[in-house]
C-alpha positions in Angstrom: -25.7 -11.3 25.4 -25.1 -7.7 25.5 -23.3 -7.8 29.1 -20.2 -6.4 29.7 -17.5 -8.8 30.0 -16.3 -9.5 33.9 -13.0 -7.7 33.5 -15.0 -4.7 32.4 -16.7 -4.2 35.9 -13.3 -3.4 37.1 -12.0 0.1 35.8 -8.4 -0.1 37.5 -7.7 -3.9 36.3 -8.9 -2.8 32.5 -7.0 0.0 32.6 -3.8 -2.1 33.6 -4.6 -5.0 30.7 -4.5 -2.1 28.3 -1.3 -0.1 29.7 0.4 -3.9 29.6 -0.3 -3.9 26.1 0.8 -0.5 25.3 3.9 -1.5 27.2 5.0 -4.5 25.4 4.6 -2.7 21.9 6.1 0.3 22.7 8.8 -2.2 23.9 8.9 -4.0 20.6 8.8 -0.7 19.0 11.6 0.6 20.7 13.6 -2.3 20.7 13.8 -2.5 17.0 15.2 1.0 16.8 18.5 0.9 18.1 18.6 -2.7 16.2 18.4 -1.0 13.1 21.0 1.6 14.0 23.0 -1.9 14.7 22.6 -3.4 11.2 23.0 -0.4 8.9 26.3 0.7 11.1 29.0 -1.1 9.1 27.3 0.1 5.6 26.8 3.8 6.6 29.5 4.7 9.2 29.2 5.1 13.3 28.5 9.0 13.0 25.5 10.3 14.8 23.8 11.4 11.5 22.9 7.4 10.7 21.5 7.5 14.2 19.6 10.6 13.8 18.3 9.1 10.1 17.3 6.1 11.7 15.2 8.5 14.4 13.6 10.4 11.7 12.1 7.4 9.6 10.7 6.3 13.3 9.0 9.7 13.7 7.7 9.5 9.9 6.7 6.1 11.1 4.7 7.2 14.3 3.2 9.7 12.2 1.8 7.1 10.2 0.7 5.2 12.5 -1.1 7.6 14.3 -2.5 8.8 10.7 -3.8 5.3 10.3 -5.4 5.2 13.6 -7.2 8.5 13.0 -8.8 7.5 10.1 -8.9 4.0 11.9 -11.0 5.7 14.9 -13.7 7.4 11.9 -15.6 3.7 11.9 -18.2 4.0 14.3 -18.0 -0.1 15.6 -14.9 -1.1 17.6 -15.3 -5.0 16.8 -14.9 -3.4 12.5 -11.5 -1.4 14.0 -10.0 -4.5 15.8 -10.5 -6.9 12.4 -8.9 -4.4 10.4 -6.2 -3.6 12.8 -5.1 -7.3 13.7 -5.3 -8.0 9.6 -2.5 -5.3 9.4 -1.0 -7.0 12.1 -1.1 -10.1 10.4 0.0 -8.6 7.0 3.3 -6.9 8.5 3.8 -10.7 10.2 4.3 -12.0 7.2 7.5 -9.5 6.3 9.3 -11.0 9.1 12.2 -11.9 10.2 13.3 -8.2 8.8 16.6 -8.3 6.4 18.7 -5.3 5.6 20.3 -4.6 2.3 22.1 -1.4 2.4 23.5 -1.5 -1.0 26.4 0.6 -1.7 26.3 3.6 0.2 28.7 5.4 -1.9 27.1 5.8 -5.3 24.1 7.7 -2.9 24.6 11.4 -2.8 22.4 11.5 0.2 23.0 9.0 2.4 20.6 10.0 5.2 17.3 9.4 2.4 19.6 5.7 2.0 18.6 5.3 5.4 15.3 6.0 5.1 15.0 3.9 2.0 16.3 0.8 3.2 14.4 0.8 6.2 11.4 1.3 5.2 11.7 -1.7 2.5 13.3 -4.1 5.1 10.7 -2.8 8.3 8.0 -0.8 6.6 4.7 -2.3 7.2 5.1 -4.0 10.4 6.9 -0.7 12.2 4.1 1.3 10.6 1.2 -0.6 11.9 2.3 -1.0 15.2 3.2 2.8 15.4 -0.7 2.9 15.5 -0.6 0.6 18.6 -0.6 3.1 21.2 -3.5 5.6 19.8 -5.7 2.3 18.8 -5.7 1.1 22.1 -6.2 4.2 23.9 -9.3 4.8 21.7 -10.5 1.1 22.1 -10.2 2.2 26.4 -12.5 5.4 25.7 -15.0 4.2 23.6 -15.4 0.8 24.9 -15.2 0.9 28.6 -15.7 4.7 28.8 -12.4 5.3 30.6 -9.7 8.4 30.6 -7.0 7.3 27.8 -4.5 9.7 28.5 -2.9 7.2 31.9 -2.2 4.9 28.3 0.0 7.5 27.0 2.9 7.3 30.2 2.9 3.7 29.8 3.6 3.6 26.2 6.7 6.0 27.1 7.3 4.0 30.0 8.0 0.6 27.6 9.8 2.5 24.9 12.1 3.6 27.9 12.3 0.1 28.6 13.1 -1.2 25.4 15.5 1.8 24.5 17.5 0.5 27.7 17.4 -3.0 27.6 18.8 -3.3 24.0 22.5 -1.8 25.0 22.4 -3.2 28.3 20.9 -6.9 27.7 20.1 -7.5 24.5 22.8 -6.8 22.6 25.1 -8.8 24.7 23.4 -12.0 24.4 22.0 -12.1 21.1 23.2 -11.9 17.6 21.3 -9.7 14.9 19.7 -12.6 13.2 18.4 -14.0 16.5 17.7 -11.0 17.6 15.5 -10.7 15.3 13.6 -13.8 15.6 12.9 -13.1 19.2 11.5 -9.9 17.6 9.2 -11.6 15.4 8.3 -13.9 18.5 7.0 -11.1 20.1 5.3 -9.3 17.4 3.2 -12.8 17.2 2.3 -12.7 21.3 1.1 -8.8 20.4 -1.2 -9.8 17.6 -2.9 -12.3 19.8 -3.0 -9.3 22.8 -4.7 -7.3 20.3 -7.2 -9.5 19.2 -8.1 -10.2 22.5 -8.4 -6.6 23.6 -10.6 -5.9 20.7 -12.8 -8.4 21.1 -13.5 -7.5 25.2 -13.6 -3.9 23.9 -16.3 -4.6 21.2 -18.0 -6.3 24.1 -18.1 -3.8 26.6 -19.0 -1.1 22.9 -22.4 -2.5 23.6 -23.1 -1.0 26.8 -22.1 2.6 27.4 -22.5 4.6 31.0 -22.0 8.2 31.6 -18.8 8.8 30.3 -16.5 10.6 33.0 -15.6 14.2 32.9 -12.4 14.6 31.1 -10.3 17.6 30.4 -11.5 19.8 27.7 -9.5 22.3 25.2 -10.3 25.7 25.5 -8.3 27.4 22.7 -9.9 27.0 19.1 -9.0 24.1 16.6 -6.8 25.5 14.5 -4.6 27.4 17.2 -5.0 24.2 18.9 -3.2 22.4 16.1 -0.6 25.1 16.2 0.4 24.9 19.7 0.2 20.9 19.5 2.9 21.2 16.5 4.9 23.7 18.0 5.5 22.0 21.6 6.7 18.6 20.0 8.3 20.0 17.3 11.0 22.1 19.1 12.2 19.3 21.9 11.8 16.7 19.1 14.6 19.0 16.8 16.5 19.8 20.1 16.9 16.0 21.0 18.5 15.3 17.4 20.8 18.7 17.8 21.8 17.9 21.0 22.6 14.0 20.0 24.9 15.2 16.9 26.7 17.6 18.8 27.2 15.4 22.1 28.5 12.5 19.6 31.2 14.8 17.1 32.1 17.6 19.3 32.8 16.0 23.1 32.6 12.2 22.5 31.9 9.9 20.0 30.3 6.9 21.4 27.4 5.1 20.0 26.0 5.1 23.3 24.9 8.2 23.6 22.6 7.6 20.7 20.4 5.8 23.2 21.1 8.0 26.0 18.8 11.4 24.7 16.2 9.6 23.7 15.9 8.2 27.0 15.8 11.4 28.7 13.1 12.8 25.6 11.2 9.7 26.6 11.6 10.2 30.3 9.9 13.7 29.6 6.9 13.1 28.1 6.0 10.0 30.7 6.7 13.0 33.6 4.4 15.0 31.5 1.4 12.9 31.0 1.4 11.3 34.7 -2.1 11.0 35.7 -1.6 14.3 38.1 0.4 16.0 35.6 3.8 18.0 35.7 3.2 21.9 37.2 6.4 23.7 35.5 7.6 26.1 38.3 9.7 30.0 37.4 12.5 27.8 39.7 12.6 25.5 36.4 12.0 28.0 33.5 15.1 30.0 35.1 17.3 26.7 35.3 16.5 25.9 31.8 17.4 29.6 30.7 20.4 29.9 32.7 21.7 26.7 31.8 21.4 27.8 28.5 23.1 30.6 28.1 25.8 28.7 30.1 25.7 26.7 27.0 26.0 29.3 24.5 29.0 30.4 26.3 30.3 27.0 26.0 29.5 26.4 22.4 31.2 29.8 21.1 34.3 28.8 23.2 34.5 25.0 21.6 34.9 24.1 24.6 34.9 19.8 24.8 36.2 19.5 28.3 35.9 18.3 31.1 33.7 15.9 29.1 31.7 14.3 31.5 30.6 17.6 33.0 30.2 19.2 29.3 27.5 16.2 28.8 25.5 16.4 31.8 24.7 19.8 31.1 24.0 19.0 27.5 21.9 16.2 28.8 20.2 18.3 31.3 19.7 21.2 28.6 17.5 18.7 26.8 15.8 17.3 29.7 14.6 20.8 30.9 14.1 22.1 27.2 11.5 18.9 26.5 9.9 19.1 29.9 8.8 22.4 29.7 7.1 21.7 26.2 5.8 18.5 27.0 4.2 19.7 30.2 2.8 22.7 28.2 1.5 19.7 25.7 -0.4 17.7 28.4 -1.8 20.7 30.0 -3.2 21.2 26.2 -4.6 18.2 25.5 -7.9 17.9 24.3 -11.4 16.1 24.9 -11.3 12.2 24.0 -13.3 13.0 20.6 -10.2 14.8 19.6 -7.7 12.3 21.0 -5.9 10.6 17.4 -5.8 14.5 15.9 -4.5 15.6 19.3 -1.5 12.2 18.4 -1.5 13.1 15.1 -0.5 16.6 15.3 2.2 15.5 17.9 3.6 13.1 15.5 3.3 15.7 12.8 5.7 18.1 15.1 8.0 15.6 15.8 8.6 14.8 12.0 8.9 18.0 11.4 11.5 19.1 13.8 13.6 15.6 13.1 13.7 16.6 9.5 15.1 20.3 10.1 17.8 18.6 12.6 18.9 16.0 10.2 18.2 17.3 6.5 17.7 20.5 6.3 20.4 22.3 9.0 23.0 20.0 7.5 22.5 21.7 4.3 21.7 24.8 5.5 24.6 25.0 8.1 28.3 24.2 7.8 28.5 23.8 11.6 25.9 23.0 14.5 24.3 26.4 14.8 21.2 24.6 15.2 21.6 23.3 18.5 21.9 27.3 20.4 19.4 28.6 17.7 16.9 25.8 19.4 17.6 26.9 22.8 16.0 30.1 22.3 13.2 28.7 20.4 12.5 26.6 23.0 11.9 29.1 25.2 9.7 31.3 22.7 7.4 28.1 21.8 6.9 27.3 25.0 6.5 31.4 26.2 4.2 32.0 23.3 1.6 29.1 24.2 1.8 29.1 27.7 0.9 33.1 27.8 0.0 34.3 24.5 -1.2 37.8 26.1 2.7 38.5 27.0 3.7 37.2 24.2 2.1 39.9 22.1 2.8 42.6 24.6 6.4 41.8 24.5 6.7 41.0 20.6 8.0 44.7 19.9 10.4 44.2 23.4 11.8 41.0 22.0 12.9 42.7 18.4 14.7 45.2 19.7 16.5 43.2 22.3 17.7 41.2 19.4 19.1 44.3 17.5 20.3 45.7 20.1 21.8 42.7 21.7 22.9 41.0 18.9 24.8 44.4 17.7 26.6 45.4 21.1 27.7 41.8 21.4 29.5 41.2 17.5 30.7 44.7 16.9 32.1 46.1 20.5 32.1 43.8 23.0 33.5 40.5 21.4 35.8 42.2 19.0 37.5 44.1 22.1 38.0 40.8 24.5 38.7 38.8 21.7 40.2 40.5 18.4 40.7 38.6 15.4 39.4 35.4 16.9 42.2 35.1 20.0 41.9 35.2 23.3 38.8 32.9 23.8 39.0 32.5 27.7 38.2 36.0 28.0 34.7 35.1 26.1 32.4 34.3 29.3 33.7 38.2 30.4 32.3 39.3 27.0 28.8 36.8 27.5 28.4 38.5 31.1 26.3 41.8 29.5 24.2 39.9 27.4 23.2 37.1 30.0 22.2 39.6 32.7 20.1 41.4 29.9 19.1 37.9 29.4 18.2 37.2 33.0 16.2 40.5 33.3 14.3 39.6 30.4 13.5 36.3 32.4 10.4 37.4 34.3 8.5 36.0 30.6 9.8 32.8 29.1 9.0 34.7 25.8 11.3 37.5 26.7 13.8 35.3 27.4 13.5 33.4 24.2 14.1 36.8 22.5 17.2 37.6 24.9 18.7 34.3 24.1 18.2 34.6 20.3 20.1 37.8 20.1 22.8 36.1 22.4 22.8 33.1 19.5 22.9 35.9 16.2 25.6 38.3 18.2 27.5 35.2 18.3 26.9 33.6 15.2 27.9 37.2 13.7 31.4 37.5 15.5 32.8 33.9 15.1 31.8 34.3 11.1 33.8 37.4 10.9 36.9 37.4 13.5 37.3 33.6 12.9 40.2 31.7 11.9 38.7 29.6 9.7 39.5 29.4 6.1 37.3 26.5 5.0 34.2 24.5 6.4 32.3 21.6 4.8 29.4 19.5 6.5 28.3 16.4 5.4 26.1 12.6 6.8 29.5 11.9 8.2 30.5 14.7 10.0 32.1 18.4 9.9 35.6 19.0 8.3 36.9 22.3 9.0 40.5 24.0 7.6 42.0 26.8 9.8 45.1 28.4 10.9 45.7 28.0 14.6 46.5 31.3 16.3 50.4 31.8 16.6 51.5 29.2 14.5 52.3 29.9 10.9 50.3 26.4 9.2 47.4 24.7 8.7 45.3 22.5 10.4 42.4 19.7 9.1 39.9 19.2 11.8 37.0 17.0 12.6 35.0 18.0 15.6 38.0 18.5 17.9 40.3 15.7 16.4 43.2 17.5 14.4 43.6 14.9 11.7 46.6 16.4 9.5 48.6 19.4 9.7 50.6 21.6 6.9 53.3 24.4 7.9 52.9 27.5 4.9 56.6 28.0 4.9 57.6 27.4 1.3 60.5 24.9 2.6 58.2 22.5 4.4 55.3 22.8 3.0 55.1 19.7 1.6 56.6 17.9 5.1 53.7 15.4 6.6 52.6 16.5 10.2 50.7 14.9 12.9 50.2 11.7 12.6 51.1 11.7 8.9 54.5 12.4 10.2 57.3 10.2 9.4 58.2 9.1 13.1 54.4 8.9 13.5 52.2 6.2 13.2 51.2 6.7 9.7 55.6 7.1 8.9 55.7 3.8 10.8 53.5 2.0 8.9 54.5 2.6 6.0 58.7 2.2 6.8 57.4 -1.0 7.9 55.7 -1.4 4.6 58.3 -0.5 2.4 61.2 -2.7 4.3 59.0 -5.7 4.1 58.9 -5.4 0.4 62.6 -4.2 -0.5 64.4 -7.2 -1.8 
């Protein structure tokens, strides 16, 4: 009666039913996300701020989830947790197939908390419940059969890679959105009965415990623990939503590369938490910090070509960023008794640092300063917890740099290569002092992190002072900017780098369309057209 059941006896093949069923909800999971992007697209726009939305209700989701799970893990019986679980199950069952009313999207003044709102009434309960998938089942692994959870964790990332690449590539060739959601539902029944039947082996083998295998154990305090748990997801998870908004309106807006930085985010975290982990090499922490103050060269200078080049550096900015924090993460993580806080603060960072990248910098920020202002703190969250002692003996190091930095760069060095806004290809000449004070600085990822945040505020400083700008406004749908091109005695409307109206300020032509408003342009045409269909 109390017997373990057959498949028990065999660690590697329990371990494999389990990471099958993390796979096929993290699937499901991840399959549902770009589907929403999908549905709400004709209501709210293509701009990467309802993709970026439609990331940040899945963090609040995972979050939670993996809340629920850690209260869900505080009953001491595993057969109790997998009733209550597969109930849930049941319950968000019942919601589906999932509908979508966006409403009017115009009388909102916030569109991004639209975003949230309708998705969490049309997917709500069955997105939150099987965001608790993963850190339910991982538990069910350790405290049934008494085996190391943590091989779960890749194979969870391994099916939301799946699922984030099958839907552009398969799914959304060959199926509508209303079937398309159908086969969802389809498979959110198969998972149901995948989780019954895991719980019900796992309350089985409950009843017989061995020695529990040595598994790694956290050295640092709670609290700091927390802190350094929040920290390391919280900076990739804001740098993947940065790096996605300025990909998508400054070099080139296609929806696909929605999909294409959450893969590589994804891809990060499953090379993090491989069974022999990730060992982060100075060859790597170099690469990321000079590929990053290649890109604050290229971010001061506008730059949005050669494009393809422009977004594998990006790309690769964010794949190094997010490796080096994730691999800090797994090295951090805690004994199994700890395992849904040790999720839970993850989600918790992840939140956090979607939220600054989609509601708060947009309000804060009338351009995507964010994106080189996360670079650096990349480097000083992952400097700080990786080696707090030179942290501390370099905090007073790192202030100064930034002063001193920061003030050489804005008031001598970019004023005299570049006066009054002109003359940006001299600007790497004018990066070159800073980025070899940077590079000297790069013995210490926290250094570094310093270096690079004066580089960020010295440029900041100059381009709001010797620019050319006369008006900026950011909103959900992008960045409109006025300014007055050097040389040329008008004004120009721009969004990202798409001029979308021009006006001369001589008083006789003022009031003469440009660009395409022009009257020989396409706009002109349309409307001669227009006006000679209708003339009697």
């Amino acid at each position: 009666m109390n017997e373990i059941p057959k498949l028990g006896q065999s660690a590697a093949v329990t371990t494999s039913l389990f990471a099958f069923v993390s796979v096929v909800s993290a699937f499901l999971l991840f399959i549902v996300e770009p589907l929403c992007g999908k549905a709400l697209l004709p209501a709210f726009g293509g701009g990467p701020a309802l993709w970026n939305s439609c990331v940040v209700f899945f963090q609040v989701a995972l979050l939670v989830g993996y809340l629920g799970a850690h209260l869900l893990g505080k009953i001491s019986r595993v057969r109790t947790q997998a009733c209550i679980y597969v109930t849930l199950l049941g319950a968000g069952y019942l919601l589906l197939p999932f509908h979508f009313d966006p409403g009017d999207p115009s009388l909102s003044d916030y569109p991004a908390l639209s975003v949230l709102a309708v998705l969490t009434q049309a997917i709500g309960l069955p997105v939150f419940v099987l965001c608790a998938a993963a850190p339910t089942l991982q538990s069910w692994l350790a405290r049934g059969f008494q085996l190391d959870p943590y091989r779960l964790y890749a194979a969870s990332n391994a099916g939301s890679l799946c699922g984030l690449l099958a839907y552009p590539f398969l799914i959304e060739w060959t199926l509508g959105l209303h079937s398309q959601a159908v086969v969802w539902q389809f498979g959110y029944a198969v998972l149901i009965l995948l989780f019954a039947s895991l719980g019900y082996l796992a309350a089985r083998a409950e009843q017989v415990k061995p020695e529990a295998p040595a598994l790694p154990r956290f050295e640092l305090p709670r609290s700091r623990a927390l802190v350094t748990w929040i920290s390391l997801s919280a900076a990739p998870s804001a740098l993947l939503v940065a790096v996605t908004s300025y990909i998508t309106t400054d070099i080139a807006p296609v929806p696909l590369f929605w999909v294409l930085p959450l893969v590589i985010y994804l891809a990060t975290f499953i090379l993090a938490f491989r069974k022999e982990g990730f060992s982060i090499t100075h060859t790597l922490e170099r690469c990321f910090i000079l590929l990053a103050i290649a890109l604050q060269v290229i971010i001061a200078m506008e730059a949005s070509q050669p494009a393809l080049l422009l977004i594998c550096m990006h790309l690769a900015c964010l794949f190094l960023g997010s490796l080096l924090c994730h691999s800090e993460l797994a090295r951090s993580r805690p004994d199994v008794s700890l395992l849904t806080t040790f999720y839970l603060a993850i989600s918790v960072g992840g939140v956090l640092g979607g939220i600054f990248s989609t509601l708060i910098a947009p309000i804060l920020f009338t351009k995507l300063v964010e994106y080189p202002f996360l670079l650096a703190v990349i480097l000083l969250a992952y400097g700080f917890c990786s080696d707090r002692n030179a942290a501390r003996r370099s905090l007073v190091v790192g202030f100064v740099s930034v002063l001193s930095i920061a003030t050489l760069f804005s008031l001598f060095i970019l004023p005299l290569v570049a006066p009054h806004g002109e003359g940006r290809a001299f600007l790497p000449v004018a990066f070159a002092v800073p980025a070899i004070v940077c590079l000297y600085f790069s013995a210490s990822a926290w250094q570094a992190g310093w270096s690079l945040l004066a580089l960020f505020f010295g440029a900041l400083l100059y381009s709001s002072t010797h620019g050319s700008e006369i008006f900026r406004y950011r909103s959900f749908y992008g960045t409109l900017r006025v300014a007055q091109p050097a040389g040329k005695n008008e004004m120009a409307l721009v969004h990202g780098h798409v001029v979308h109206g021009r006006q001369s300020l001589t008083e006789r032509s003022e009031c003469v369309p440009l660009g395409y408003y022009h009257q020989r342009g396409p706009a002109g045409e349309f409307f001669t057209a227009f006006q000679a269909s209708h003339t009697p």
